[in-house]
gemmi code that builds the backbone of each chain (N, CA, C; Angstrom):
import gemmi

chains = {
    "A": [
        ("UNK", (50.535, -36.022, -3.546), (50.476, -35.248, -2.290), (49.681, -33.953, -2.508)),
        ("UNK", (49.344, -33.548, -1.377), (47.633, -32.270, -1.620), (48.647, -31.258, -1.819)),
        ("UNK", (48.141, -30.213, -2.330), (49.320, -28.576, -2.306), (48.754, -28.254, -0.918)),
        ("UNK", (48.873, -27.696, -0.627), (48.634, -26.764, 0.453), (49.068, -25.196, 0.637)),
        ("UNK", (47.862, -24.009, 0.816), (48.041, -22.887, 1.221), (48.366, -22.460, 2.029)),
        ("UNK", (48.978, -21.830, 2.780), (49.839, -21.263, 4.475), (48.784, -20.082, 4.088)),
        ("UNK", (48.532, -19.431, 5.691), (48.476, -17.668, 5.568), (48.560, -17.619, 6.582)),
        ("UNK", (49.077, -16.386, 7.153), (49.233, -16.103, 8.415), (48.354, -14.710, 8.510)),
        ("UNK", (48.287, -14.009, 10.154), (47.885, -13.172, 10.865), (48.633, -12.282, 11.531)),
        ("UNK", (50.008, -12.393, 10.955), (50.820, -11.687, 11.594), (51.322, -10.270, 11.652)),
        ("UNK", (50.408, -9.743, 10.363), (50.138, -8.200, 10.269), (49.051, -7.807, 11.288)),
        ("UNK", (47.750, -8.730, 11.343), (47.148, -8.011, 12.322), (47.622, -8.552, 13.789)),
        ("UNK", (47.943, -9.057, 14.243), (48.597, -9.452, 15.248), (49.864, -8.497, 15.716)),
        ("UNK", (50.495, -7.744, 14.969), (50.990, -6.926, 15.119), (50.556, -5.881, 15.202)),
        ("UNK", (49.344, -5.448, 14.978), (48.755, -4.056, 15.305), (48.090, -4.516, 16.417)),
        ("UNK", (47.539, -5.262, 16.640), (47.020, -5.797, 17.832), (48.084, -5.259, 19.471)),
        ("UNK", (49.363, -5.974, 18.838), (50.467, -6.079, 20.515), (50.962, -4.314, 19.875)),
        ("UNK", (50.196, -3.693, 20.132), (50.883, -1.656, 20.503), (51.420, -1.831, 18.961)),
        ("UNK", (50.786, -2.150, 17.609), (51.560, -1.583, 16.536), (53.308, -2.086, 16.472)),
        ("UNK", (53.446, -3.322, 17.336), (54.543, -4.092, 17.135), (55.198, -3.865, 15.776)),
        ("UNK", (56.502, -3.429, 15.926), (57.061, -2.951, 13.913), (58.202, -4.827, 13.791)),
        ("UNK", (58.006, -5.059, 12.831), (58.672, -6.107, 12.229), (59.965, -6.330, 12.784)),
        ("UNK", (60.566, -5.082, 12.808), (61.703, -5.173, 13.679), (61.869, -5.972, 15.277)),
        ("UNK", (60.966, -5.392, 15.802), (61.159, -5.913, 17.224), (60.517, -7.149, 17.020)),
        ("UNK", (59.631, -7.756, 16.233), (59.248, -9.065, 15.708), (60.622, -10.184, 15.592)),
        ("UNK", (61.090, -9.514, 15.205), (62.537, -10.504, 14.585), (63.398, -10.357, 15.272)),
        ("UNK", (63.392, -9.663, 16.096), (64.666, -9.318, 17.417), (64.243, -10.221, 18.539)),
        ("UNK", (62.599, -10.654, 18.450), (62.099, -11.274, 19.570), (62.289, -12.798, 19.325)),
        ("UNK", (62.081, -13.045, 17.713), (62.058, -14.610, 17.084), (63.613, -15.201, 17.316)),
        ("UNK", (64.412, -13.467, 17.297), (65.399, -14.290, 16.219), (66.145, -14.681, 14.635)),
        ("UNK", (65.159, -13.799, 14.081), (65.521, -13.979, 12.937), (65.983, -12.541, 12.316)),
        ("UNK", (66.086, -12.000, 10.895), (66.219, -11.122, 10.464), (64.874, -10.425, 10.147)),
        ("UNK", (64.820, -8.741, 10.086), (63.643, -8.261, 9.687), (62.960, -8.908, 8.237)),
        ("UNK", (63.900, -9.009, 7.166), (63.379, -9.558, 5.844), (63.241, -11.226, 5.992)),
        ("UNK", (63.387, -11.835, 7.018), (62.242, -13.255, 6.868), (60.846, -12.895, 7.634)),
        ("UNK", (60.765, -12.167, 8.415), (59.558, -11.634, 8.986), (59.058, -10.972, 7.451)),
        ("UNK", (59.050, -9.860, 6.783), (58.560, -9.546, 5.898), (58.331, -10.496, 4.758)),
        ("UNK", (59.229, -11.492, 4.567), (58.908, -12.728, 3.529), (57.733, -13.746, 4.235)),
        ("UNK", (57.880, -13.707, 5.561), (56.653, -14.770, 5.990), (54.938, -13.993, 5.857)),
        ("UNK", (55.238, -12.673, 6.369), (54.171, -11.714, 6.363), (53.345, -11.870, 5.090)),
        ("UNK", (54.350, -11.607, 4.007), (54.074, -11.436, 2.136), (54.014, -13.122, 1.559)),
        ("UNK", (54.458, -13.901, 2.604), (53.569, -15.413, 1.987), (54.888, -15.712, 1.401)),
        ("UNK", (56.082, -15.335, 1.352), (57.050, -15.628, 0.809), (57.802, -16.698, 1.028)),
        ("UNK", (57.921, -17.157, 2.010), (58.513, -18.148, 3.096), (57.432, -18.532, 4.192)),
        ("UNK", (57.505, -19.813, 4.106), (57.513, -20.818, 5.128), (57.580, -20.742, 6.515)),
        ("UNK", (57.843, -20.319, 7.613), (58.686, -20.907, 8.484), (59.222, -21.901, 8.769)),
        ("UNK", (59.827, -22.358, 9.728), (60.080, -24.178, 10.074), (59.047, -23.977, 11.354)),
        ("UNK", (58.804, -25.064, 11.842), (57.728, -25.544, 12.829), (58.399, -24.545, 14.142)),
        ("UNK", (59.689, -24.857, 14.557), (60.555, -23.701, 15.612), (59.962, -22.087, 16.044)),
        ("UNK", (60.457, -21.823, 14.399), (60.489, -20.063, 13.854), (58.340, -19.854, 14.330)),
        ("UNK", (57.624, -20.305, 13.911), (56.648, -20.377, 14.437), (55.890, -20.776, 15.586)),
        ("UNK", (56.393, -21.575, 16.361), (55.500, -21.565, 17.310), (56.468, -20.569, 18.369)),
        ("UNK", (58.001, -20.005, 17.998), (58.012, -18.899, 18.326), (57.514, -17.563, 18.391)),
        ("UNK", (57.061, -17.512, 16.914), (56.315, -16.291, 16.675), (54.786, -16.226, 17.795)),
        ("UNK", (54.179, -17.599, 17.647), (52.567, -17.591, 18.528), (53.141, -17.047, 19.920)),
        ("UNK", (54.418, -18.140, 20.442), (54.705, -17.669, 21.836), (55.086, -16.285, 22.026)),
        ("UNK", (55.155, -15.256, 20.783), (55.667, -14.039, 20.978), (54.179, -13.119, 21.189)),
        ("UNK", (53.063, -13.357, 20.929), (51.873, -12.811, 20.509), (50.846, -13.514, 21.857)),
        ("UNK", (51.706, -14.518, 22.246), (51.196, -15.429, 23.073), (49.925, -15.598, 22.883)),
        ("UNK", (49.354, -16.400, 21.534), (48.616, -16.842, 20.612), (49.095, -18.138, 20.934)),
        ("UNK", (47.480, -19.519, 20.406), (47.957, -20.894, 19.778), (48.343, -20.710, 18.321)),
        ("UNK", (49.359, -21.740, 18.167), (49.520, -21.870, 16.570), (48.602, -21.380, 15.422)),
        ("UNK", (47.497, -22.007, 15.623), (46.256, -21.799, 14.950), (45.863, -20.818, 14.921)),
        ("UNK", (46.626, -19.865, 15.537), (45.659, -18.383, 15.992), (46.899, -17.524, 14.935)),
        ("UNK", (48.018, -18.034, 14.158), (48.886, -17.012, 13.892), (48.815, -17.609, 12.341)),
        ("UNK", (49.207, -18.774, 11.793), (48.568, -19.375, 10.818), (47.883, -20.423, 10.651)),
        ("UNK", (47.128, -20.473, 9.342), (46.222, -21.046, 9.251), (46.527, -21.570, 7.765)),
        ("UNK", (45.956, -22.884, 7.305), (46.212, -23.553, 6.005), (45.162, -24.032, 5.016)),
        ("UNK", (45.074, -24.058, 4.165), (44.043, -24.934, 3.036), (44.659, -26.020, 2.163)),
        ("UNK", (43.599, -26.561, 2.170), (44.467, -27.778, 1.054), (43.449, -27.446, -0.287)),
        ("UNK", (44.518, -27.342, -1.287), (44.056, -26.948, -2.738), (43.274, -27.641, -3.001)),
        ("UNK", (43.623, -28.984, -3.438), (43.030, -30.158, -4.030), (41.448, -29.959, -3.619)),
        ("UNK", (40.883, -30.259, -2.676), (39.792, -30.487, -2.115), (38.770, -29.295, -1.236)),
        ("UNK", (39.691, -28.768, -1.921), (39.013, -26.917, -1.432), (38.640, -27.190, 0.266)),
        ("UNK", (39.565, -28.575, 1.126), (38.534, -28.157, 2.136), (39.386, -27.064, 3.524)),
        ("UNK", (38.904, -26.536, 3.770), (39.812, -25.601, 4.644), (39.746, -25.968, 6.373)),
        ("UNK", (41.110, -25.798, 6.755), (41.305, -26.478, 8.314), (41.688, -25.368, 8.917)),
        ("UNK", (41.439, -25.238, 9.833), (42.196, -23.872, 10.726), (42.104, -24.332, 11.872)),
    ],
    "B": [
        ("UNK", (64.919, -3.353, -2.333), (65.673, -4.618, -2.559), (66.585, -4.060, -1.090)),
        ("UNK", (66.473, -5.046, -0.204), (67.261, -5.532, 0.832), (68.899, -5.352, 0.895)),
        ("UNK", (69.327, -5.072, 2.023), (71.048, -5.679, 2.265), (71.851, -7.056, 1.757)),
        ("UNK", (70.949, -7.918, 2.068), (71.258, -9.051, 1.849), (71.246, -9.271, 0.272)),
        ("UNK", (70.437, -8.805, -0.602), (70.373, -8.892, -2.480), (71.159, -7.680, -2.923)),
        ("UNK", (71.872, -6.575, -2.195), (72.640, -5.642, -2.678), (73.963, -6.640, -2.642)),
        ("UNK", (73.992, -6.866, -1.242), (75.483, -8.189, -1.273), (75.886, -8.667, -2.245)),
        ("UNK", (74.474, -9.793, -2.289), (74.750, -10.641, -3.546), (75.314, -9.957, -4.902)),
        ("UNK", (74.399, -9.026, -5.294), (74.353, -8.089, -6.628), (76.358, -7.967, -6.586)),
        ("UNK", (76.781, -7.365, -5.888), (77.745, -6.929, -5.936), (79.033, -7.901, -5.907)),
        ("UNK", (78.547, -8.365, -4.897), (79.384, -10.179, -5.077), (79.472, -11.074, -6.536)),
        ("UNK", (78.074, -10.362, -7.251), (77.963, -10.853, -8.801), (78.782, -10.521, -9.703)),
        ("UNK", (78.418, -9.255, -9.281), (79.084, -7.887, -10.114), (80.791, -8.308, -9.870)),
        ("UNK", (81.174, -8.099, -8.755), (82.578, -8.507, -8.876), (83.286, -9.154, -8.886)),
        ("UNK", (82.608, -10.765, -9.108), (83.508, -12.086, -9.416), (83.300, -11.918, -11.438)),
        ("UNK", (82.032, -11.337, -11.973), (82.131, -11.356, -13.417), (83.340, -10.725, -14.017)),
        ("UNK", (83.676, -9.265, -13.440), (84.502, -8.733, -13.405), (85.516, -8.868, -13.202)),
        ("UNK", (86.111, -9.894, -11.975), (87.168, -10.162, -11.985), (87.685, -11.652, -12.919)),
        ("UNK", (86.684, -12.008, -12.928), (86.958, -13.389, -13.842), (87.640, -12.802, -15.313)),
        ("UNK", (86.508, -11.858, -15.923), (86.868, -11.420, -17.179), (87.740, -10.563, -17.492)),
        ("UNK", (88.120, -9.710, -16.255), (89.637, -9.493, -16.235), (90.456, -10.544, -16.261)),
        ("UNK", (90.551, -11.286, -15.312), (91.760, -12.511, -15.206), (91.986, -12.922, -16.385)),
        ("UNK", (90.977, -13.648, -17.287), (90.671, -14.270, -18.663), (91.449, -13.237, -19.734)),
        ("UNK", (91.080, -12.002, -19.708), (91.216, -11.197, -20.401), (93.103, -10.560, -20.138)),
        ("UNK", (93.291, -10.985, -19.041), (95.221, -10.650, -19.167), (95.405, -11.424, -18.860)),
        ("UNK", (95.198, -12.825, -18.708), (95.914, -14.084, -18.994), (96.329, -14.236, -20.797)),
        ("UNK", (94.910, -14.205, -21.218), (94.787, -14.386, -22.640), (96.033, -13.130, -23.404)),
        ("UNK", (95.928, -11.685, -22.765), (96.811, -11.247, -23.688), (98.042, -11.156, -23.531)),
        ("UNK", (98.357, -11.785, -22.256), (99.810, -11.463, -21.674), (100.347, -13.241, -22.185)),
        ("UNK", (100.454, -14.304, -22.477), (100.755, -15.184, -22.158), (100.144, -15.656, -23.719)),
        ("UNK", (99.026, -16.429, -23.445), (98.239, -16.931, -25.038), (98.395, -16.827, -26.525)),
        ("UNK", (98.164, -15.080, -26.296), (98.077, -14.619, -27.510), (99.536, -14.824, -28.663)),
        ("UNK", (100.526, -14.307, -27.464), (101.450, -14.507, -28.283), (102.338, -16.088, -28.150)),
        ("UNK", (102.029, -16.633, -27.870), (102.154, -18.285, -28.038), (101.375, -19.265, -27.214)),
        ("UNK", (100.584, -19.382, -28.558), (99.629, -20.690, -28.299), (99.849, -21.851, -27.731)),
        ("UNK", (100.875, -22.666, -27.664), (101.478, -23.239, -27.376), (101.489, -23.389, -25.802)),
        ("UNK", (101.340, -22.613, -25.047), (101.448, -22.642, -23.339), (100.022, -23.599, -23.345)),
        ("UNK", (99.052, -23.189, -24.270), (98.081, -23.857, -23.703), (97.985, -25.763, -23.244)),
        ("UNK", (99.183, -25.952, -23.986), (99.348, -27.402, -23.450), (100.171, -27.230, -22.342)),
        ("UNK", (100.853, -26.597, -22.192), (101.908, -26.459, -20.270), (100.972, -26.874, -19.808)),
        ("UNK", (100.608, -27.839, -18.830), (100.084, -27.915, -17.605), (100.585, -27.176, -16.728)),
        ("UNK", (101.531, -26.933, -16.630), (102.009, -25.702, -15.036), (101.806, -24.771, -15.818)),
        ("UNK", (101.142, -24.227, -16.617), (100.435, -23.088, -16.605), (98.933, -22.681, -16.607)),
        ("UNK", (98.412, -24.128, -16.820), (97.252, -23.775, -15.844), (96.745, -24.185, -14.590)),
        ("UNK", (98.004, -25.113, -14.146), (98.401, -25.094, -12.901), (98.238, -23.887, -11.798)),
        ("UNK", (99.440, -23.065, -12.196), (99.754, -21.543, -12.168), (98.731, -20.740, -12.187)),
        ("UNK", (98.126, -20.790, -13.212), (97.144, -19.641, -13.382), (95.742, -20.225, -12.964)),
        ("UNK", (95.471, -21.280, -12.303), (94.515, -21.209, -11.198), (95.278, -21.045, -9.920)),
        ("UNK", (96.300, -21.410, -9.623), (96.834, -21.478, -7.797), (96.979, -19.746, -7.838)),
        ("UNK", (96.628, -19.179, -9.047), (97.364, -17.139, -8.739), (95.903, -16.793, -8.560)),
        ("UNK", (94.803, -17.174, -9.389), (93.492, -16.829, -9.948), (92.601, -16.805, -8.227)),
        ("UNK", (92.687, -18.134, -7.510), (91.937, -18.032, -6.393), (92.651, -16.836, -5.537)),
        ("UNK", (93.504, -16.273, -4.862), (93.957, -15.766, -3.757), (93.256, -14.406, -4.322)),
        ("UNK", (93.943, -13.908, -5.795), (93.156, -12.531, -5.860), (91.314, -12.569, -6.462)),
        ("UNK", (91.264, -13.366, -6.889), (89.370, -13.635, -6.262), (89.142, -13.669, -5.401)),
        ("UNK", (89.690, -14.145, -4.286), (89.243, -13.996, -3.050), (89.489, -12.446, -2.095)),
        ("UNK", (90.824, -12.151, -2.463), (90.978, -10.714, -2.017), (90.707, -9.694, -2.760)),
        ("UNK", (89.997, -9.844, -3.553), (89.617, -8.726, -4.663), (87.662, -8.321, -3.848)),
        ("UNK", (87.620, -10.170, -3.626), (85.789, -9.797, -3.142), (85.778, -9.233, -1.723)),
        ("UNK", (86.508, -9.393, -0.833), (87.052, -9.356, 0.307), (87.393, -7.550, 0.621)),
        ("UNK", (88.040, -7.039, -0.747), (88.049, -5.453, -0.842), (86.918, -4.798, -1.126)),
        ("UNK", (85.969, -5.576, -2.261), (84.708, -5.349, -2.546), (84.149, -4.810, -1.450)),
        ("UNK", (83.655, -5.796, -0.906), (82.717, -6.284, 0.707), (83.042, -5.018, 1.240)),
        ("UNK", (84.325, -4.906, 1.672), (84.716, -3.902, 2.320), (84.314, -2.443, 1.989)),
        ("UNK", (84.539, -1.994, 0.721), (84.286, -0.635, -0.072), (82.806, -0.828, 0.176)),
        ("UNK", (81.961, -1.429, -0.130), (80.729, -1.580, -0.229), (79.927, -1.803, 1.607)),
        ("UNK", (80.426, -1.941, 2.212), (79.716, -1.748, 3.519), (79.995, -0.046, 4.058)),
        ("UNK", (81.519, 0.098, 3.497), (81.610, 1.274, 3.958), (80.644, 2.622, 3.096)),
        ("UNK", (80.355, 2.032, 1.733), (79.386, 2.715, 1.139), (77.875, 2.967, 1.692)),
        ("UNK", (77.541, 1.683, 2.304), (76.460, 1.714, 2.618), (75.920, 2.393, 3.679)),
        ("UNK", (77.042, 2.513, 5.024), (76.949, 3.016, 5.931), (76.975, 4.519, 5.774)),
        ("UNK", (77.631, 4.889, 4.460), (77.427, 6.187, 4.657), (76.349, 6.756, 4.011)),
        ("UNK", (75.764, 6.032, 2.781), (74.741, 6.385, 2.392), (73.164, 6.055, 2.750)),
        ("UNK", (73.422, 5.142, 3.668), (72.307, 4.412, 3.962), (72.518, 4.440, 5.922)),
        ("UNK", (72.337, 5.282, 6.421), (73.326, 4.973, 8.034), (72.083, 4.526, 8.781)),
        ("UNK", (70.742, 4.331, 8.424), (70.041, 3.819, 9.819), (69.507, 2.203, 9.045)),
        ("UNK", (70.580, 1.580, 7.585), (70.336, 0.227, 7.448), (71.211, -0.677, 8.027)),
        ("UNK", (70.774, -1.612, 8.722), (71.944, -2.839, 9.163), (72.486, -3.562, 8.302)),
        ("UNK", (74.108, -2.598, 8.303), (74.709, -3.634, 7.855), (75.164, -5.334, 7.351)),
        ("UNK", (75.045, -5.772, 8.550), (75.394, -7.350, 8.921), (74.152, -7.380, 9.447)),
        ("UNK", (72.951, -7.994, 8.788), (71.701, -8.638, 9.391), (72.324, -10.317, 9.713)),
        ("UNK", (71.019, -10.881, 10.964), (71.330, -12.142, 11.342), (71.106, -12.388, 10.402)),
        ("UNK", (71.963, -14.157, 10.084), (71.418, -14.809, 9.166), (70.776, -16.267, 9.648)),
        ("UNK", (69.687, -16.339, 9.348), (68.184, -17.319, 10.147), (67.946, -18.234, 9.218)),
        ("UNK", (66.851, -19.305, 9.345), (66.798, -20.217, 8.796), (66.731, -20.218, 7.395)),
        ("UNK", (66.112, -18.923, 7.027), (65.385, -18.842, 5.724), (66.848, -19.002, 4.425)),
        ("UNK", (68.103, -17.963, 5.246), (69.161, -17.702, 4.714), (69.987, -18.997, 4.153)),
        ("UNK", (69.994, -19.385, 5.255), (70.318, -20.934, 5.038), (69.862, -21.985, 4.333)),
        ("UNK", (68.541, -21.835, 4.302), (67.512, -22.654, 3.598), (67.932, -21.730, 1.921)),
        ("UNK", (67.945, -20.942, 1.642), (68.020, -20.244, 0.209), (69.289, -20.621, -0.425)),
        ("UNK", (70.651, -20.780, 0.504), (72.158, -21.072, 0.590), (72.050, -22.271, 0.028)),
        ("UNK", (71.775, -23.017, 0.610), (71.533, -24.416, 0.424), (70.722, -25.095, -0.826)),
        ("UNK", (69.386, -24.296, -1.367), (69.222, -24.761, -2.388), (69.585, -24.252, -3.385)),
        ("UNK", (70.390, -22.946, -3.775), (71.468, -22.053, -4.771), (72.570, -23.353, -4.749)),
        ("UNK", (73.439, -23.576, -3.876), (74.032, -24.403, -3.775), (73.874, -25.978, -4.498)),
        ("UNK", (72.857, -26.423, -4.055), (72.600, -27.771, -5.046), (72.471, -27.225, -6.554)),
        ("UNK", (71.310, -26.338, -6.918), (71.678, -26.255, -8.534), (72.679, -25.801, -9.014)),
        ("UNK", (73.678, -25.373, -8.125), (75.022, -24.737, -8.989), (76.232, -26.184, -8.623)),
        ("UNK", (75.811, -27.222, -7.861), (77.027, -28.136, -8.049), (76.146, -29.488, -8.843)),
        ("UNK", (74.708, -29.520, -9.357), (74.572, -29.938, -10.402), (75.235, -29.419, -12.030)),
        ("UNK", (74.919, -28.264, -11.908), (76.176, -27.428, -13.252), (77.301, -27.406, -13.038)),
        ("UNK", (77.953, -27.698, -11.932), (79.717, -27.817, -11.774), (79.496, -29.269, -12.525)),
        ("UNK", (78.593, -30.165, -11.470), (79.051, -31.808, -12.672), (78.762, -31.765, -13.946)),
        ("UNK", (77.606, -31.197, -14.362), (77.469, -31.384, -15.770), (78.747, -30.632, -16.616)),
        ("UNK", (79.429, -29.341, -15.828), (80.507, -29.221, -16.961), (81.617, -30.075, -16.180)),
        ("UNK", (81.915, -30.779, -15.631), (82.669, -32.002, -15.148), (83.011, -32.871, -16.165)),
        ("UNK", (81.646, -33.186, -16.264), (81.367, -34.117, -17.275), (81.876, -34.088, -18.703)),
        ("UNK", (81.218, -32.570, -19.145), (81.683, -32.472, -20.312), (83.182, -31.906, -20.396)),
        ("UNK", (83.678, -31.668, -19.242), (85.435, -31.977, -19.902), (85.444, -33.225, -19.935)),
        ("UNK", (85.919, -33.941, -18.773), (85.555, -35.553, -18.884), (85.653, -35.815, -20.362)),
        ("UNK", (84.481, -35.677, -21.011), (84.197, -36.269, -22.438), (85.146, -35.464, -23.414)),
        ("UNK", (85.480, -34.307, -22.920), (86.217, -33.691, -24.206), (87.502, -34.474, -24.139)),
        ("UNK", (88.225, -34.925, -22.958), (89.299, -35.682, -23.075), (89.082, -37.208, -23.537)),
        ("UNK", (87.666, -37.948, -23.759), (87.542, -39.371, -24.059), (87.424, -39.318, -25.413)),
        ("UNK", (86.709, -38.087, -26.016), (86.356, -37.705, -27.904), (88.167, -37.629, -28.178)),
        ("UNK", (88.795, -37.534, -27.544), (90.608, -37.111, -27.785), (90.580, -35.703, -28.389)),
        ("UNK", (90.112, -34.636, -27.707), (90.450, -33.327, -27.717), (91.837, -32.833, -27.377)),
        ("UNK", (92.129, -31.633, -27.680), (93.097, -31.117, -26.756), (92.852, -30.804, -25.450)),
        ("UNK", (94.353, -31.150, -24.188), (94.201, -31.188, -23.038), (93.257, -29.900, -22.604)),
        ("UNK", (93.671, -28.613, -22.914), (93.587, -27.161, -23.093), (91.606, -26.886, -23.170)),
        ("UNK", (91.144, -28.133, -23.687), (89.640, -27.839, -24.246), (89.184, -28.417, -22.215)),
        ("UNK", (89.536, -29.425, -22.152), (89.386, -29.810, -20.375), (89.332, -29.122, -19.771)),
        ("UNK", (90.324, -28.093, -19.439), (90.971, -26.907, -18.411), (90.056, -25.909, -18.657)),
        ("UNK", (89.613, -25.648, -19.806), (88.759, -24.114, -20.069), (87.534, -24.710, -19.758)),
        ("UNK", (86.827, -26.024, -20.157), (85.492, -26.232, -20.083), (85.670, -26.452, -18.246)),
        ("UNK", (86.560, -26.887, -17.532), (86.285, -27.341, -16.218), (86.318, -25.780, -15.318)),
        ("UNK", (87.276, -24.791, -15.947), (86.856, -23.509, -15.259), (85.818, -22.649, -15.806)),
        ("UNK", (85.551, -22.573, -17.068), (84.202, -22.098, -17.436), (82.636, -22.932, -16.167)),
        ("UNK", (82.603, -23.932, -16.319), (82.049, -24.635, -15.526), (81.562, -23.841, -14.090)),
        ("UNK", (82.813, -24.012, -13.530), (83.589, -23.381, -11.968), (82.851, -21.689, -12.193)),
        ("UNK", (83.171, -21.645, -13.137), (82.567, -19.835, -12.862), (81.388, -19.972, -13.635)),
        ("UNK", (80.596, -20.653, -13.841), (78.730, -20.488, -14.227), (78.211, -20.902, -13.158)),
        ("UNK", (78.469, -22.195, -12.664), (78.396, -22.613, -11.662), (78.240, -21.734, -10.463)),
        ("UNK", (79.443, -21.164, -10.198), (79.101, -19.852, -8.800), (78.325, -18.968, -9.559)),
        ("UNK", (78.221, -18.029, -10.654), (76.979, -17.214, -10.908), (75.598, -16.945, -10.881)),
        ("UNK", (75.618, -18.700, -11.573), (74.203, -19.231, -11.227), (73.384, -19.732, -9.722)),
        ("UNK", (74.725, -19.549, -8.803), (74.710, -19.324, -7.523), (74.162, -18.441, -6.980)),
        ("UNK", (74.693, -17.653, -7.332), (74.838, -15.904, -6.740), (72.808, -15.502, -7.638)),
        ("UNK", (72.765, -16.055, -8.685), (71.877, -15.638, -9.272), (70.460, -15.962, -8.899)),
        ("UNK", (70.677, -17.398, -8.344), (69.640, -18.239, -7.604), (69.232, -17.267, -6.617)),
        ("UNK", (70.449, -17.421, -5.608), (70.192, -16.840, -4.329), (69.559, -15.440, -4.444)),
        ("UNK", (69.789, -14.528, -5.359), (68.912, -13.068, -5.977), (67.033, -13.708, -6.041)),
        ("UNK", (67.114, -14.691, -6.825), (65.983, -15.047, -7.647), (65.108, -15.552, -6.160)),
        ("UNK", (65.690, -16.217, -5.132), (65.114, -16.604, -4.114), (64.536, -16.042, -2.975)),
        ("UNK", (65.207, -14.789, -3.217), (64.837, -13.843, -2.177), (64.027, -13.304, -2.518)),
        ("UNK", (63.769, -12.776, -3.783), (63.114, -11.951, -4.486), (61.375, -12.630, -4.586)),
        ("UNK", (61.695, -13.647, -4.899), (59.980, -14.223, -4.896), (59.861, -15.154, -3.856)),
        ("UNK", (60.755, -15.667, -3.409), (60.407, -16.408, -2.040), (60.937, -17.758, -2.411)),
        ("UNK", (60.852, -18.701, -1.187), (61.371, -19.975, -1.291), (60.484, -20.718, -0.920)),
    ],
}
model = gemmi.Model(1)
for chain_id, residues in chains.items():
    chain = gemmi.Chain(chain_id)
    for i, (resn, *xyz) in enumerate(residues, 1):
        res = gemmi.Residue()
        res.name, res.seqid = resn, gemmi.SeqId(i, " ")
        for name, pos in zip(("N", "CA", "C"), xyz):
            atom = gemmi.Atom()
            atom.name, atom.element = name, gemmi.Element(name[0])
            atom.pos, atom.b_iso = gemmi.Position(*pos), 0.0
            res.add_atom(atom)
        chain.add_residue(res)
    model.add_chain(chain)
structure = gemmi.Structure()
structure.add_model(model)
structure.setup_entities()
């Protein structure tokens, strides 16, 4: 199976919506401030849910909040 | 380091502590001066049915001293953050590697009673077990937060 890279946009996406602070990020998702800071820092995952919450919060497509690579084959999809 | 890895830390901190107390005045009140209990089964009967209630109300006072610490030293951190998928997701895999090490020391009481050990070698390897087992719990769940899952 390919590895695959995650990254997200969700630091600038947050300066984008008025300097949005992590806090009100996670008050809006749902979740706690430190999985917002673990997703931010590449730390965590989301589940498919927790994210296309986050786009609907930025009211972004998916694609517009993260984006992925597959190792193996250096080829990149966004 | 977060609310949620101070928890843990302290939750660490005070089951080691209370374990090695328990261990430590079981052993000198009872053991030391006759070896012999160690075959009673109702005494280690006993001294697990006494061992859970004050582990549990010992962490339970912890928790308590320690939120009230926090609030005063720390008053604009949240206490009780939600706990979201990620929490769960970290719970859950701490959890599987610490009840793979509950079976493996399962096991090896198991075997200490088939080699024909003393009963006494069972009881210590199955609660030694029981308490690496939750540490390596508590330790996971540190290790998971800390670099991610």
């Amino acid at each position: 199976m390919a590895k695959i890279n995650i990254t997200n946009n969700i630091r600038t996406l947050r300066f984008f919506a008025n300097e949005m602070t992590q806090q009100e990020l996670a008050e809006k998702t749902g979740v706690s401030r430190q999985t917002i800071v673990a997703i931010e820092n590449g730390k965590y995952f989301p589940s498919l849910e927790l994210a296309f919450m986050i786009a609907h919060t930025f009211e972004k497509p998916l694609d517009a909040v993260f984006s992925f690579e597959i190792i193996n084959d250096k080829k990149k999809k966004k | 380091m977060d609310i949620k890895e101070k928890r843990i830390l302290v939750s660490l901190v005070g089951s080691v502590v209370v374990m090695l107390f328990y261990a430590w005045y079981i052993y000198s009140r009872y053991i030391a001066g006759n070896p012999d209990i160690l075959n009673d089964f109702r005494f280690w009967g006993r001294s697990f049915l006494i061992l859970i209630p004050i582990a549990i109300g010992i962490q339970i006072l912890i928790h308590i001293i320690f939120a009230i610490i926090i609030h005063i030293l720390w008053k604009g951190e949240d206490i009780d953050p939600i706990e979201d998928e990620r929490d769960k997701l970290i719970e859950l895999k701490a959890i599987k590697i610490s009840h793979y090490i509950f079976i493996v020391g399962f096991m090896l009481a198991m075997g200490s009673l088939a080699l024909g050990m003393q009963p006494w070698v069972m009881f210590v390897v199955l609660i030694s077990s029981g308490f690496v087992a939750s540490t390596v719990n508590e330790l996971f769940r540190l290790y998971y937060y800390r670099k991610g899952v």
